[in-house]
DOTI-179219 format. One record per residue (C-alpha): residue in three letters; x, y, z. Coordinates in steps of 0.25 Angstrom, whole numbers, plus 2048, in hexadecimal, padded with zeros to 3 digits. Example, Ala and Ser with C-alpha at 12.3 -4.5 7.8 and 13.67 -1.06 7.14 Angstrom:
% DOTI-179219
Ala8317EE81F
Ser8377FC81D
% end
This chain:
% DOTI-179219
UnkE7E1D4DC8
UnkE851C7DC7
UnkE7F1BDDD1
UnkE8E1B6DD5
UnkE9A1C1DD8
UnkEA51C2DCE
UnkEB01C0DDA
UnkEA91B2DDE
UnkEAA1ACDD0
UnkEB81B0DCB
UnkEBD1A9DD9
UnkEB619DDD7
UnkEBA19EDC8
UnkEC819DDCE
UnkEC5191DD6
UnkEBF18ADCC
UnkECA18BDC0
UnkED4187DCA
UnkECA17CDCB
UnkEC6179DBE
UnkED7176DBA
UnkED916BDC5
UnkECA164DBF
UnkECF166DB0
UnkEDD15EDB5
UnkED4154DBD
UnkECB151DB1
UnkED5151DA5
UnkED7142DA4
UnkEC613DDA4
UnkEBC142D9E
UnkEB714DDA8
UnkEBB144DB3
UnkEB1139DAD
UnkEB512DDA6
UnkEAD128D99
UnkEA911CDA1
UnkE9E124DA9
UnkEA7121DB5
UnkEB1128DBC
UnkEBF123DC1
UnkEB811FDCD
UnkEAB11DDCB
UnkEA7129DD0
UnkEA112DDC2
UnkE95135DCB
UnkE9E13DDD1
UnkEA7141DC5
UnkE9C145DBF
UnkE9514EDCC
UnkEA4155DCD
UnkEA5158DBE
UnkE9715FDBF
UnkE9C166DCA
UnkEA816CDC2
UnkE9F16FDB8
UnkE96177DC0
UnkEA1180DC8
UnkEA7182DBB
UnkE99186DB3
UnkE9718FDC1
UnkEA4196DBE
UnkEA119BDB1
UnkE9319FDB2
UnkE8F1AEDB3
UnkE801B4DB9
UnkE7C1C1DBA
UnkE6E1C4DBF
UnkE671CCDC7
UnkE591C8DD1
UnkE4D1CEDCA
UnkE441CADD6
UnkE411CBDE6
UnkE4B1C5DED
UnkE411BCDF5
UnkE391B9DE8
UnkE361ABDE6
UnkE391AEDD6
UnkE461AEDCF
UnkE4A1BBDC6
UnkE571BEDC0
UnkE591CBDB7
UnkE641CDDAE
UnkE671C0DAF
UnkE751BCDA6
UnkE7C1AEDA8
UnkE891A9DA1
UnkE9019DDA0
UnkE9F19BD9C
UnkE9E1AAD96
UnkE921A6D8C
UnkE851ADD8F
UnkE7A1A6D94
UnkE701B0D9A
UnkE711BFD97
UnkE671CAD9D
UnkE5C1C1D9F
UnkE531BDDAA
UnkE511B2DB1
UnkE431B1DBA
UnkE3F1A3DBF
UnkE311A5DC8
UnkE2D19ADD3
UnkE23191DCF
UnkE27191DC1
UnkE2F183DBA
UnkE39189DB0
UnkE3F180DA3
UnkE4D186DA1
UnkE4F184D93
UnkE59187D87
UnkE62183D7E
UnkE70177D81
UnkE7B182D88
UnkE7018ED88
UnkE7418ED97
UnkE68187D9E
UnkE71180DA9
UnkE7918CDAA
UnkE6E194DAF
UnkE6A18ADBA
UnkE78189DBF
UnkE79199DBF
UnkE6A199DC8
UnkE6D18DDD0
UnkE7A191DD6
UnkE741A1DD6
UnkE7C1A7DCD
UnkE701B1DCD
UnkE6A1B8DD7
UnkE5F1B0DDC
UnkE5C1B3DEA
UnkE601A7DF5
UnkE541A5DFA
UnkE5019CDED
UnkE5518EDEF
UnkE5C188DE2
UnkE5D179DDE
UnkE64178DD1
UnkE67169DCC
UnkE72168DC5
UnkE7815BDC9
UnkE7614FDD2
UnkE7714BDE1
UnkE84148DE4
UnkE86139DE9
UnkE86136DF6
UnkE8112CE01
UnkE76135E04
UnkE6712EDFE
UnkE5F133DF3
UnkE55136DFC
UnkE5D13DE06
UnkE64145DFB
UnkE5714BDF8
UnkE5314EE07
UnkE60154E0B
UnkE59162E09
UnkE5B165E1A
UnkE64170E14
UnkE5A176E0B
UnkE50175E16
UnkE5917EE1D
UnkE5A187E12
UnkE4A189E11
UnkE4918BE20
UnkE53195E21
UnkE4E19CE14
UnkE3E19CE1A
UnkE431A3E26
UnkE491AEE1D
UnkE3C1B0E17
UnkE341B2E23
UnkE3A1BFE25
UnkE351C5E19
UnkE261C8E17
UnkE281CBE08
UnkE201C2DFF
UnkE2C1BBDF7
UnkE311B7E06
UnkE231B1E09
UnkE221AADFC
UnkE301A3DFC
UnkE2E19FE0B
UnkE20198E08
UnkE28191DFE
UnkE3418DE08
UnkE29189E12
UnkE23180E06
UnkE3117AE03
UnkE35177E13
UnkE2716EE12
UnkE2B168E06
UnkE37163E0D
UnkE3315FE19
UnkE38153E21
UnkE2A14DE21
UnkE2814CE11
UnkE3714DE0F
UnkE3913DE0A
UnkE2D13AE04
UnkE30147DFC
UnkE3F144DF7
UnkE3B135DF3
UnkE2D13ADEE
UnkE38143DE4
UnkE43137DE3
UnkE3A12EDDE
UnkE35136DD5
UnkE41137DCE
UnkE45128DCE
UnkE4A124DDC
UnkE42119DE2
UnkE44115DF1
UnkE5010EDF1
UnkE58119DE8
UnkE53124DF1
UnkE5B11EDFD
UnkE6711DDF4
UnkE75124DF5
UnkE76131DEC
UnkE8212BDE9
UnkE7E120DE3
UnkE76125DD9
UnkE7B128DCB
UnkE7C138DC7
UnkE6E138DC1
UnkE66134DCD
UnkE6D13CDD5
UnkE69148DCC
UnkE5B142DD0
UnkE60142DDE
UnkE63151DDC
UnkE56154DD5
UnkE4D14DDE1
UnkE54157DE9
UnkE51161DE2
UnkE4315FDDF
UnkE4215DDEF
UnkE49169DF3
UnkE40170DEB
UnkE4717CDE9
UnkE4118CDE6
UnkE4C18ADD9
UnkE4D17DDD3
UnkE5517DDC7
UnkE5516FDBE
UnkE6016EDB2
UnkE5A162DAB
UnkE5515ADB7
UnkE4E14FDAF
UnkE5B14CDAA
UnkE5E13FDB3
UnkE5013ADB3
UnkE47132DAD
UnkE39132DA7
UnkE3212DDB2
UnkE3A138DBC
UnkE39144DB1
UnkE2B141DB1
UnkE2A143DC2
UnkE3414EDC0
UnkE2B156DB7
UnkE1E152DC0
UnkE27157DCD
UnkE2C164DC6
UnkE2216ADC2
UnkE1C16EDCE
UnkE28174DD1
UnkE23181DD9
UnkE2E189DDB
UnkE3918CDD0
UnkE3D182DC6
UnkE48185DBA
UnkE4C177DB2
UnkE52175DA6
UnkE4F16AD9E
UnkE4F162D90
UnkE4115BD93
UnkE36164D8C
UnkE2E15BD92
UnkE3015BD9F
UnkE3216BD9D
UnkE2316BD99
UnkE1E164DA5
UnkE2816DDAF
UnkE2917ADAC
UnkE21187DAC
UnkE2C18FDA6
UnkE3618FD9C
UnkE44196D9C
UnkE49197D8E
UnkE5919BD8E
UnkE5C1A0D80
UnkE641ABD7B
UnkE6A1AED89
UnkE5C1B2D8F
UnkE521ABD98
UnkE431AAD90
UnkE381A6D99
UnkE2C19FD94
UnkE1F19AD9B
UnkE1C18CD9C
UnkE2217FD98
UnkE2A17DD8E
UnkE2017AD83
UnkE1A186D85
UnkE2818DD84
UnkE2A185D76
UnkE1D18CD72
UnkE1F199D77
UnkE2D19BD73
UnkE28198D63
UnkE1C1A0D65
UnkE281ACD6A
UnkE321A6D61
UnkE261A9D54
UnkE231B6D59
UnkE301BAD5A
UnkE341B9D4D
UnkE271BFD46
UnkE2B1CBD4F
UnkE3B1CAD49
UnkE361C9D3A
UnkE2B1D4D3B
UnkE371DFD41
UnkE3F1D8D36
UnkE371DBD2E
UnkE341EAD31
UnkE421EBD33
UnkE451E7D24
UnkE391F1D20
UnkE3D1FED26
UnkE4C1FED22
UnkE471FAD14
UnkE3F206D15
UnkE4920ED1E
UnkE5420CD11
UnkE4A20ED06
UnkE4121CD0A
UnkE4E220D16
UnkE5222BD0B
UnkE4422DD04
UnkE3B237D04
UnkE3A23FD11
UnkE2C237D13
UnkE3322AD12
UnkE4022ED18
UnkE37231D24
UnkE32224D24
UnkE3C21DD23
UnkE43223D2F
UnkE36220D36
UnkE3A210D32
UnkE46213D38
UnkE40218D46
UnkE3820ED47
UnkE43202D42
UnkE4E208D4C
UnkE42207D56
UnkE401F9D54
UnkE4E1F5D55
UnkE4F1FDD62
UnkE441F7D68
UnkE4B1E9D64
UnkE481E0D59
UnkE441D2D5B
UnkE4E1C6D5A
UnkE4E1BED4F
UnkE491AFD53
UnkE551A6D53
UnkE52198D52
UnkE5618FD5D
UnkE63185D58
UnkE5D179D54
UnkE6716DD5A
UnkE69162D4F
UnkE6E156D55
UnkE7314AD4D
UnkE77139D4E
UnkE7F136D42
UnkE7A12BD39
UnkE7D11CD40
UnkE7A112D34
UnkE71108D36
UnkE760F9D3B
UnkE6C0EED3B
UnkE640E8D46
UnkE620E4D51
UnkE6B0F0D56
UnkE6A0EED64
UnkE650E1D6A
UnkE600E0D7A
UnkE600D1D7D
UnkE5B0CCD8A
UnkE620D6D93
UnkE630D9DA1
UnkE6A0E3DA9
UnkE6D0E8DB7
UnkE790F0DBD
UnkE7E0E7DC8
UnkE7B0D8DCA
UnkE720DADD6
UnkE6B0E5DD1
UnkE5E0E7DC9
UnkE5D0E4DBC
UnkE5B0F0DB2
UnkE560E7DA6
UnkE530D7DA7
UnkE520D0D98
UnkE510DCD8E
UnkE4D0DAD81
UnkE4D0E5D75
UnkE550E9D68
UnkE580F7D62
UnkE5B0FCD55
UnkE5E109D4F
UnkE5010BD4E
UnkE4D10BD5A
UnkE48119D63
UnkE48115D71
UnkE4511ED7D
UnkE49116D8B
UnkE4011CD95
UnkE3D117DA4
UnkE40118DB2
UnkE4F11CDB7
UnkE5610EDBD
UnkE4E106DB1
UnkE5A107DA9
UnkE5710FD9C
UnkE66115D9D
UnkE6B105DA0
UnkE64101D96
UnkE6C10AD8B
UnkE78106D93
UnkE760F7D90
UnkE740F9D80
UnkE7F102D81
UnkE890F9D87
UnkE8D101D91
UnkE850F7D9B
UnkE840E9D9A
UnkE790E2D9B
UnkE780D4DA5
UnkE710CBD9C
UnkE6E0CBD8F
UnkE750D3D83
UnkE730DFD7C
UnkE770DCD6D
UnkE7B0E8D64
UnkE7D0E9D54
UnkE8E0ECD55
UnkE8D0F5D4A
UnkE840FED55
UnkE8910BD5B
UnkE80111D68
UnkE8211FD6C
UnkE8011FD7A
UnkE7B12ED82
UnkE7A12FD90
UnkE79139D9A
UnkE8813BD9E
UnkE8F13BD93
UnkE8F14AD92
UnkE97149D9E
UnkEA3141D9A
UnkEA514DD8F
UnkEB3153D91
UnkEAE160D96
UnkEBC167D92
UnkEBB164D83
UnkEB116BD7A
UnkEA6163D73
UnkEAE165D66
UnkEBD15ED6C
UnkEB6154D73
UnkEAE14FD66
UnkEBA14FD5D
UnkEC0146D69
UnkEB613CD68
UnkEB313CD5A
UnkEC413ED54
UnkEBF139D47
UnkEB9147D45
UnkEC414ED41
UnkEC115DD3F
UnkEBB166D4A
UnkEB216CD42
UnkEAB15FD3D
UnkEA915DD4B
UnkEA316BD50
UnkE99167D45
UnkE9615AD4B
UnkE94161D58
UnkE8D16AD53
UnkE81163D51
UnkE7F161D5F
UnkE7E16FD61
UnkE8B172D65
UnkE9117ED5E
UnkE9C188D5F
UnkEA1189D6C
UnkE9A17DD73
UnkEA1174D6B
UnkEAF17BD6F
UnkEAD17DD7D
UnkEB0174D88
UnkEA516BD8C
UnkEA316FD99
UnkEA017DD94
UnkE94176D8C
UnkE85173D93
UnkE81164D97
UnkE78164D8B
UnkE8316BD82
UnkE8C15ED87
UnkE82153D83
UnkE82158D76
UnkE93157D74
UnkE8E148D7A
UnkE82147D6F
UnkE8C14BD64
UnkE97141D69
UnkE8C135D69
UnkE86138D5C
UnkE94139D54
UnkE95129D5A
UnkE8D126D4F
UnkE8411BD57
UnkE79115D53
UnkE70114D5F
UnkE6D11FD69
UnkE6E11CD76
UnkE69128D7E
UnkE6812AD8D
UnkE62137D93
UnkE6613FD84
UnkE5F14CD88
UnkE6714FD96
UnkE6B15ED94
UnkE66160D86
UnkE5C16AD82
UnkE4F16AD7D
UnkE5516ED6E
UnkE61163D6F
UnkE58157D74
UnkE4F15CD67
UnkE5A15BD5E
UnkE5E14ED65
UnkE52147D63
UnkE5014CD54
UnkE60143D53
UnkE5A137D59
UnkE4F138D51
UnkE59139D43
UnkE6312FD48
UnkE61123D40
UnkE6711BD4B
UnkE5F115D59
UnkE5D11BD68
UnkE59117D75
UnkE56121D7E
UnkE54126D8A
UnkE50131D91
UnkE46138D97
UnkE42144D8E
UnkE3513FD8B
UnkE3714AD7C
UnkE44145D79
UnkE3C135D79
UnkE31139D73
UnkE3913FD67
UnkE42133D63
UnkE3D125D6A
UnkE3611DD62
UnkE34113D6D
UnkE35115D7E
UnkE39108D85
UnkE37108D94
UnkE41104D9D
UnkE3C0FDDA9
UnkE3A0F1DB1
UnkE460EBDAB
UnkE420EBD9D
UnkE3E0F5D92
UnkE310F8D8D
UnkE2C0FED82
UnkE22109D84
UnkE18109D7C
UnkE13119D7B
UnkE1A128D7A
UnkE2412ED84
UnkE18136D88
UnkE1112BD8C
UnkE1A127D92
UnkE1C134D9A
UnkE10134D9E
UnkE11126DA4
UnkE1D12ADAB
UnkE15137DB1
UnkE0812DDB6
UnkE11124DBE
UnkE1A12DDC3
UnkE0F135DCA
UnkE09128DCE
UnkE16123DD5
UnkE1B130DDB
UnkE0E136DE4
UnkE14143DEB
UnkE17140DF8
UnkE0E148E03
% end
């Protein structure tokens, strides 16, 4: 039975296409409401941003579609939905299949750009399936939003959810069956988690661990930019401590040193944990399950996702020895069906035993031939060479305002298209500044940064993909950018090797998923033609597949990268050299990412002793 009614739906359907013509109207000059600058009309940038999220949120709610019925007790501490089908804007993503997520287990939602992973957690976040009220849910899925409240305070303004448990708790001490019993120990567990005596050293014992020292743990919401207040919203949630916690790419906004904490905090996570993410590294040290959403069905596998890797060949083999041996029995009996069918009676009689015994296999179902997953090409035209020195960095210092700190004092450094250089570091130590500077979208206070004239730099950061034009397909907004491509079809190739194809390149962009949109972005930098890569946080809302095929163009591109981010795979795939940004300076680092993982982890769990 459908989880929502019909009735509800078609009403608010109503609401929201009345809705939907006065926002189209509104946003019909800009771009989305957004100007290229990175800033809005009033400097609300933040703000635009949070509303268009919104928008797109209420919309996406509108046009998706859960059917499910509860497979379990009502007072279970488990999750089980049977005949479980979900669709999105009347395209399939789930049909007849069953999702069971069991407490105490870390799942690693995983699948292919658009296979519908967000959608998923949307549909169980709001309830769009049946799962009984007394499990709590926290599904991230955007930042904090700015006010005058602290940091700090935002993370202990839990009084509500307090509330919530109390009143729950004395529900359950009416019933004596066992499920009851087992969710109000873990209510009364939960309450003493939260309370007042541990409650502060608790939320800055999690601030801190995701990048807030003292003084930015006392500072307004509202004065921290979106991705700290995504870590605002992910403190709280790691606070709350929910019986549900569902994580769409939470290490997006972080990095190293806090993914690193993040995956040390997580995976001790006892209740019931579902992320998705593009890390197989930080999948490897969290989860105790994988999810595999492929062809419309949920495929559960134990362990993390190395073992998942291994398992699925090991399936994937088996499979299709399976497929070629009926094949080839198949192709025998009907040989001999057609050649002894009209024989002698002896033959005649065997043969229509073949036939029994064929019409029985095909009635007891064949198995499906293998089907290769699509293997992603990306591609960076060739740039030409220019001469060195490409990029010269002479004496330079930097700092956002006069009486600030400064970010950099007297660096010192050249880069060529050689070069393969991954920027890692804490957050504050100006890695992202630092591809700002070179840039020349910052400028530095002292000292110059000299560049070949001849050089072109393709710059990626994370928000591109929201100043897409979300009412022009893929297709119409490339042609805009790129007139001198004058035929549509040259361009649906072009696309095309960004794994676009058919209809994604015509629908409207909103229709596409996050990671679907940075690949329109990737295609709309790489047909730039520069010669050096500059590359902020690439993998944001890619998949595992995409960031191979990404990593495989970096590797081809005959033209130079810096880099940063803090998929510790994508590094080790393509830098050839990892500077660390820190103290004011870069150094180089003399050993792997790895090594440097592993640094990270000793001082982190050094630093940040649980509180008592």
């Amino acid at each position: 039975m459908p989880s929502d009614s019909k009735k509800k739906r078609e009403a608010k359907k109503k609401e929201q296409a009345k809705a939907r013509e006065g926002t189209k109207k509104a946003d019909a000059p800009q771009t989305n409401g957004v100007t290229n600058s990175g800033k809005g009309d009033d400097g609300n940038y933040e703000e635009e941003i949070i509303k268009k999220i919104e928008r797109d949120m209420d919309l996406n709610a509108e046009y998706r579609s859960c059917t499910g019925v509860l497979g379990v007790h009502p007072r279970s501490r488990d999750i089980k939905i049977d005949n479980f089908s979900l669709t999105f804007h009347g395209c399939e993503i789930l049909t007849d299949t069953k999702l069971e997520l069991n407490c105490g287990r870390r799942y690693g939602l995983i699948g292919l750009n658009g296979s519908g992973k967000s959608t998923l957690l949307a549909a169980i976040g709001k309830r769009e399936i049946p799962i009984p009220e007394q499990i709590d849910i926290y599904h991230l899925t955007r930042e904090i939003p700015p006010s005058n409240k602290s940091a700090l305070e935002a993370v202990l303004d839990v009084d509500q959810e307090r509330a919530r448990l109390e009143k729950l708790a004395e529900e359950l001490i009416q019933n004596d069956d066992e499920e009851s019993q087992d969710q109000l120990m873990d209510i009364y567990e939960r309450l003493d988690e939260i309370g007042a005596d541990k409650a502060q050293a608790k939320a800055a014992y999690i601030l801190h661990g995701l990048g807030f020292d003292k003084e930015m743990q006392a500072k307004a919401c509202k004065d921290f930019s979106g991705g700290w207040r995504m870590r605002i919203a992910l403190a709280r949630a790691l606070y709350v401590k929910p019986h549900l916690l569902l994580l769409d790419e939470p290490t997006n906004h972080l990095d190293l040193d806090a993914c690193v904490w993040l995956e040390e905090e997580l995976k001790t996570y006892k209740r019931i944990l579902v992320m998705v993410s593009h890390s197989q590294d930080f999948m490897n040290g969290v989860c105790t399950n994988i999810i595999h959403l492929y062809s419309l069905k949920l495929h559960y596998y134990g362990g993390n996702y190395d073992a998942f890797v291994k398992t699925r060949l090991e399936l994937l083999e088996n499979q299709m020895k399976r497929y070629n041996w009926e094949q080839s029995q198949i192709a025998h009996m009907k040989e001999y069906i057609a050649r002894f069918g009209h024989g002698s009676a002896k033959l005649a009689r065997q043969a229509q035993s073949k036939e029994k015994t064929l019409a029985k296999m095909v009635a007891g179902g064949l198995t499906e031939k293998v089907v290769s997953d699509k293997t992603l090409t990306f591609y960076f035209p060739s740039c030409g060479g220019i001469p060195p020195p490409v990029i010269m960095v002479q004496n330079v210092s930097f700092r956002y305002k006069e009486d600030g700190p400064w970010i950099y004092k007297n660096l010192e450094f050249g880069v060529d298209l050689d070069s393969r250089i991954a920027l890692v570091g804490p957050n504050g130590a100006g890695k992202s500044t630092l591809l700002k500077l070179i840039y020349g979208e910052l400028v530095p206070n002292d000292g110059l940064i000299r560049k070949n004239s001849h050089l072109r730099l393709g710059r990626y950061h994370q928000h591109l993909h929201e100043l897409l034009d979300l009412d022009l397909s893929a297709l119409d907004y490339m042609l805009k950018a790129f007139p001198e491509v004058k035929e549509r079809e040259e361009m649906r190739k072009i696309i095309g090797r960004y794994g676009l194809t058919g209809r994604q390149q015509i629908c409207p962009i909103r229709q596409l998923s996050d990671g679907q949109r940075c690949r329109v972005v990737f295609a709309w930098l790489a047909w730039q033609v520069p010669h050096m890569l500059l590359l902020d946080e690439p993998t944001n809302h890619l998949d595992i597949e995409t960031i191979d095929a990404l990593a495989d163009a970096i590797n081809d591109f005959d033209g130079g990268l810096m880099l940063v981010s803090h998929d510790f795979r994508l590094i080790s795939q393509v830098a050839k050299e990892i500077w660390i940004c820190e103290n004011q300076t870069v150094t180089k680092w003399t050993k792997g990412i790895l090594a440097y993982k592993e640094h990270l982890k000793k001082r982190i769990m050094k630093e940040n002793a649980r509180p008592e």
